[in-house]
C-alpha positions in Angstrom: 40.5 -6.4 6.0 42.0 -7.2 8.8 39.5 -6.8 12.7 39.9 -8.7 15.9 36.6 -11.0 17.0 36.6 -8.2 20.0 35.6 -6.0 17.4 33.1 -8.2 16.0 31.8 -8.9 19.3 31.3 -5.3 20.2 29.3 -4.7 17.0 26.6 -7.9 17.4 26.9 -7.7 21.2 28.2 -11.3 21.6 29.7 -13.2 24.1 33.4 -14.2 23.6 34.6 -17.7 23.9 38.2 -18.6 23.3 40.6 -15.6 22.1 39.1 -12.0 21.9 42.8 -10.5 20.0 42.3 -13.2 17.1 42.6 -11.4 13.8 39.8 -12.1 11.3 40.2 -10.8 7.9 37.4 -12.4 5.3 34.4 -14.2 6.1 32.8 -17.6 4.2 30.4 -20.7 5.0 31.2 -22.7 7.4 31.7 -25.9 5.0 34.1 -23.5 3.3 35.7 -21.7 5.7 39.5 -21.3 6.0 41.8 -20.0 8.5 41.4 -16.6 9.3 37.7 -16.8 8.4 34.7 -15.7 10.7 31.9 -18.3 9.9 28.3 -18.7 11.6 25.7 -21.8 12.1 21.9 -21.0 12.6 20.6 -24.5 11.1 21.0 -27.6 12.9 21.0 -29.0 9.5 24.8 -27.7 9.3 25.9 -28.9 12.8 28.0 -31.9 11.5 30.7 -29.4 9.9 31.5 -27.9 13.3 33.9 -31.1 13.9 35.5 -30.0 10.1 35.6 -26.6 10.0 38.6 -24.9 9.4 37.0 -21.2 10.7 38.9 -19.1 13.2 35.6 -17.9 14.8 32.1 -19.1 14.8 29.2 -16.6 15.7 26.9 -19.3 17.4 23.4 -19.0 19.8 23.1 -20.3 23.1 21.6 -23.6 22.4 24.9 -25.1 20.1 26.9 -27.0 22.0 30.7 -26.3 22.3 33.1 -28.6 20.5 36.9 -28.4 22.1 38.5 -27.6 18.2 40.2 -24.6 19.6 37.8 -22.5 17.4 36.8 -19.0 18.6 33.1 -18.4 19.4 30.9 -15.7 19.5 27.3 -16.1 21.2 24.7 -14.2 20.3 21.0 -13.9 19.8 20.7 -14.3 16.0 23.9 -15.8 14.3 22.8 -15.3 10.9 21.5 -11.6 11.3 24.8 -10.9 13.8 26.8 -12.3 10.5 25.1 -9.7 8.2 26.3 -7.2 10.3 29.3 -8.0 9.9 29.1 -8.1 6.3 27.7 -4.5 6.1 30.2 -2.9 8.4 33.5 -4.6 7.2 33.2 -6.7 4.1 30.2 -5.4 1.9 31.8 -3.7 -1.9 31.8 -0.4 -2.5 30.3 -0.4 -5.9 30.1 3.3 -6.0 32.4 5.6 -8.1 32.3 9.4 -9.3 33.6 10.0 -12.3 32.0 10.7 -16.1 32.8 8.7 -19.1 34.4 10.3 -21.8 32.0 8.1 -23.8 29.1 8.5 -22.4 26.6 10.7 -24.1 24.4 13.2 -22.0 21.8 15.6 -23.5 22.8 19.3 -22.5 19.5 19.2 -20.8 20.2 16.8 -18.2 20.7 17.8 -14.8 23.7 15.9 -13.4 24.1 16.8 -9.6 26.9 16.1 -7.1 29.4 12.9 -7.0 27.7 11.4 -9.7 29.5 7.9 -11.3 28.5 7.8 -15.2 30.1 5.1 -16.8 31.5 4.2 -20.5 29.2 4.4 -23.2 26.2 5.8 -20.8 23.3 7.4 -22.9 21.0 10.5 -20.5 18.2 12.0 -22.9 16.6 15.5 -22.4 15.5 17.2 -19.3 16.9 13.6 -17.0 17.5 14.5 -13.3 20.4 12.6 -12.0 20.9 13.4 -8.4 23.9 13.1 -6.0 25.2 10.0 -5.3 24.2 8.3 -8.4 25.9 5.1 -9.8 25.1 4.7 -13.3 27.7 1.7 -14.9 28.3 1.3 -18.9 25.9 0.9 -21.7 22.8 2.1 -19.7 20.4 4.1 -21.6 17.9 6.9 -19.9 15.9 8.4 -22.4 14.4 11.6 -21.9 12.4 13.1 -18.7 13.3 10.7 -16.2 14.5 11.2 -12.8 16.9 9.5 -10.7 16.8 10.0 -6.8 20.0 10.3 -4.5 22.3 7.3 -4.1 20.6 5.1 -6.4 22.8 2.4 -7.9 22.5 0.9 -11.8 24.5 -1.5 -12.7 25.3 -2.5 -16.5 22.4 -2.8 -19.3 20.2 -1.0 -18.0 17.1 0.6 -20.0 14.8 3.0 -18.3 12.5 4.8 -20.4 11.5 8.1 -20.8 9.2 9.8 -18.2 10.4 6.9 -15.7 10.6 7.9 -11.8 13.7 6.3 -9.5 13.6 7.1 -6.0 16.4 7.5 -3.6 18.7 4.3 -2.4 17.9 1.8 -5.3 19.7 -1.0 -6.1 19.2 -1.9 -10.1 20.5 -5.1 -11.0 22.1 -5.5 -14.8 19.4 -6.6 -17.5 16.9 -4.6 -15.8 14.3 -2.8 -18.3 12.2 -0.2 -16.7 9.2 1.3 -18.7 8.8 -0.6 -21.8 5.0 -0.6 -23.6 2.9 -2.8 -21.5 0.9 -5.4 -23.6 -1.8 -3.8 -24.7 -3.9 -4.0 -27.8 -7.8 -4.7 -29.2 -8.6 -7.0 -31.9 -10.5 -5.1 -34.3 -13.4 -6.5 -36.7 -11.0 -8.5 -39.0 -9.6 -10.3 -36.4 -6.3 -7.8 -36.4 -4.5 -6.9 -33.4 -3.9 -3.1 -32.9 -1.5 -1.9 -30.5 -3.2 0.7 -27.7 -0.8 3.7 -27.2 1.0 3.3 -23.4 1.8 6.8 -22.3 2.2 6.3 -18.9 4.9 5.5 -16.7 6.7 4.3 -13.9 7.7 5.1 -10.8 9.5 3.3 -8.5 9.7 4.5 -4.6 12.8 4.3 -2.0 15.0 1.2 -1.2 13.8 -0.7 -3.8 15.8 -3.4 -5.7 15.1 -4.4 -8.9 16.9 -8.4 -9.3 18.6 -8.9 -13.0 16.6 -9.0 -16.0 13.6 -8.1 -14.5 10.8 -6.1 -16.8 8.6 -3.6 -15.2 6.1 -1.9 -18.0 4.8 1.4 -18.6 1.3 1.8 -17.6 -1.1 2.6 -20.4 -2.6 6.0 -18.9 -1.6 6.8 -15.4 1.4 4.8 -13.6 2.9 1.4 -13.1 3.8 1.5 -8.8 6.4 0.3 -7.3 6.5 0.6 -3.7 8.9 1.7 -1.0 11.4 -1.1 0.0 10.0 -3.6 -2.3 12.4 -6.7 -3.4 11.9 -8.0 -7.2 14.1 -11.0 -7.9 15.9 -12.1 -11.1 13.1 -12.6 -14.2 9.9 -11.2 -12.6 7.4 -9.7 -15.2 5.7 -6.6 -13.8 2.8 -5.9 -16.3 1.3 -2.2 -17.1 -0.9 -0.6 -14.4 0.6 -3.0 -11.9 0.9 -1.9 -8.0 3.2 -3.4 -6.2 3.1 -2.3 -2.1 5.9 -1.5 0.1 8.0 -4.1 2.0 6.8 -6.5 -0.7 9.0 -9.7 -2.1 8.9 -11.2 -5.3 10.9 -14.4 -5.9 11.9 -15.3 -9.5 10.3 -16.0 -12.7 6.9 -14.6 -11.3 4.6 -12.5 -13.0 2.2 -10.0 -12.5 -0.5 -9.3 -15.3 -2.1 -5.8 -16.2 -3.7 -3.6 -13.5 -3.4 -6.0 -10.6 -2.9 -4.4 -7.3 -0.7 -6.3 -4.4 -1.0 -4.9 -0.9 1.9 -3.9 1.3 4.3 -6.8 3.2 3.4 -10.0 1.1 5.9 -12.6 -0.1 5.3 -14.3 -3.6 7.8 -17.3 -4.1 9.0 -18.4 -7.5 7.3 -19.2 -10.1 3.6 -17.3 -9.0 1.5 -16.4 -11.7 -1.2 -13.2 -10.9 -4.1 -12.9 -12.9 -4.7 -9.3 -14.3 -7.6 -6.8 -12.5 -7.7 -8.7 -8.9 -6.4 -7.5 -5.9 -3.9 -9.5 -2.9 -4.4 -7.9 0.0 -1.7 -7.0 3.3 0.5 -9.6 4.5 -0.3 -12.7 2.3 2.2 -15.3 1.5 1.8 -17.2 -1.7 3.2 -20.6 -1.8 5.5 -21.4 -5.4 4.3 -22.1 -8.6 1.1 -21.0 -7.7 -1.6 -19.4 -9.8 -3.5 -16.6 -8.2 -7.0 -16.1 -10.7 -9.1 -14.6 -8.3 -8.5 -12.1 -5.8 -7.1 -12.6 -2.1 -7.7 -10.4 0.8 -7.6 -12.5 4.1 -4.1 -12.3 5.2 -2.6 -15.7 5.6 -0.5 -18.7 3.5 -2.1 -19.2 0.0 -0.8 -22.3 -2.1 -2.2 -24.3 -5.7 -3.6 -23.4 -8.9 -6.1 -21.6 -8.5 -4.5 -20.5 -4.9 -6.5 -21.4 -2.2 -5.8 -21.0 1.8 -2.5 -23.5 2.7 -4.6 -26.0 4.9 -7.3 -26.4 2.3 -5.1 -26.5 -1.1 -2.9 -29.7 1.5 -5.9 -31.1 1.8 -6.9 -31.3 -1.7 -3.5 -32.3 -2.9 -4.1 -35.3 -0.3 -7.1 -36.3 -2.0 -5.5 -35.6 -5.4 -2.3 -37.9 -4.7 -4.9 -40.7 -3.2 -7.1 -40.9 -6.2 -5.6 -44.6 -7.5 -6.1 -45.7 -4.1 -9.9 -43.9 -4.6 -10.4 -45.1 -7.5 -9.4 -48.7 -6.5 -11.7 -49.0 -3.7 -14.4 -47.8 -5.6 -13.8 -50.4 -8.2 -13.8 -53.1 -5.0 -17.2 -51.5 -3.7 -19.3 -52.3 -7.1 -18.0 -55.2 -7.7 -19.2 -56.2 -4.0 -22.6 -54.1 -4.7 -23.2 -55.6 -8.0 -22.3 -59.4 -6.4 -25.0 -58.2 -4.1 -27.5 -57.4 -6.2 -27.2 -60.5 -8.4 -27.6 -62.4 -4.9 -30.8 -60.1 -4.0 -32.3 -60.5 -7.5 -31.5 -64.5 -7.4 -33.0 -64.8 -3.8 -36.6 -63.2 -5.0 -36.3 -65.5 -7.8 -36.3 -68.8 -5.8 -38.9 -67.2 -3.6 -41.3 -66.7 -6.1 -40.5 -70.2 -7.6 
């Protein structure tokens, strides 16, 4: 790929300084960056490699100052959304492809629609709708009844269970397994675990993308939700019955249990554990390794185990990380109250005598 920083200019509205005709043709980090790359710097924390870098061009905002290295730059609002951009329009793969497998194995059922990609070794089960534009990549299995909305991509090892609902534009990572039984069962009089039948499903809405290895589970009667333009990281757990709103993030290794329902444009950060049957309400952010155990519905930062508003859960982590220094002075304080007392008690002894 070979464009001219006039070009990239154009397409982030920036502000040229130093050579518009200077050919760019791959893009890196600006500790990285070679000759011919296009870079960008949005944290002062990376200021000290503008003296180093070896980047052609630079998208920069107005408050950087200028270092005469003969680089290229680019001014513009937002460096790091302006370098996105970029990415989309000129560097991002095309991981898309339209051809069917020799190997893989679709039921005579299944309903494959126009400029489908259905890799090696691909299993489709009855009555599947696959619609145009799909990507499906080896050794995914689709059992029966599911459907599969336009331009939706899935990449390798992929399981999606029967009766499963994928809507258009989704991006499923390799490893993902969508529709497995949900943990359910009920210990019976002998102390023996029985399993409870889950024949539910799952459905998950537009622009959603699913991070590698994740587990969403089939709901045990009705469905397990996954929002419009929800973002699930590597290793979440999504139990059965879960809602999940839209514009929703999930970081890794976080886990939602049964039947809880999260509202629409939170962020959960890594490591969150959600109690099953509560509710977390519109726009809440919760803090990592958190533990949520009872519901939240004040929008705001929530932080600790069990999660509690930002400013209190600091404050109590204060206290927490004082106690020595507590515990220390309180030590000091009886042994100057009981010093006292002995003093008191020796005083009313004299006086009587």
């Amino acid at each position: 790929m070979n464009i001219t920083v006039q070009n990239i200019a154009d397409i982030v509205n920036g502000k040229i300084i130093g050579d518009p005709n200077l050919i760019i043709n791959n893009v890196a980090r600006i500790e990285e960056a070679k000759n011919g790359d296009l870079t960008f710097l949005y944290d002062n924390k990376y200021k000290k490699h503008l003296s180093t870098t070896k980047a052609s061009a630079i998208l920069i905002d107005d408050n950087t100052e200028l270092l005469d290295n003969k680089i290229t730059y680019i001014k513009v609002a937002k460096p790091n959304i302006a370098f996105q951009q970029i990415i989309l329009k000129f560097f991002n793969p095309d991981f898309k492809f339209s051809t069917i497998a020799k190997s893989a194995a679709i039921d005579e059922s299944a309903v494959i629609n126009d400029n489908v990609g259905i890799g090696e070794n691909v299993f489709i089960g009855k009555n599947c709708v696959i619609n145009k534009g799909v990507t499906i990549y080896p050794n995914t299995v689709i059992l029966d009844n599911c459907y599969i909305g336009e331009n939706t991509l899935i990449f390798p090892n992929v399981t999606i269970r029967e009766e499963t609902i994928i809507g258009k534009n989704v991006i499923i990572q390799p490893g993902v397994v969508i529709g497995s039984d949900g943990f359910g069962y009920s210990k019976d009089e002998n102390g023996v675990y029985n399993k409870i039948p889950q024949i539910g499903n799952v459905i998950i809405e537009d622009e959603v993308e699913i991070g590698a290895n994740v587990t969403i589970d089939r709901s045990s009667l009705g469905s397990t939700i996954v929002g419009k333009g929800v973002k699930l990281d590597n290793l979440v757990q999504v139990a059965h019955n879960v809602t999940i709103g839209s514009n929703t993030v999930f970081s890794s290794q976080s886990g939602i249990a049964g039947s809880a329902k999260i509202g629409n444009n939170c962020v959960v950060a890594g490591q969150v554990g959600i109690v099953g049957h509560l509710e977390v309400g519109d726009n809440i952010i919760i803090g990592g390794q958190s533990g949520v155990t009872k519901s939240l519905n004040k929008p705001g930062v929530y932080f600790g185990t069990p999660a509690k508003e930002l400013k209190t859960s600091l404050k109590l982590e204060s206290h927490i990380r004082n106690l020595p220094n507590y515990a220390e002075k309180i030590k000091i304080l009886e042994t100057k109250i009981m010093e006292l007392e002995s003093k008191l008690i020796n005083n009313k002894e004299k006086g009587n005598n």
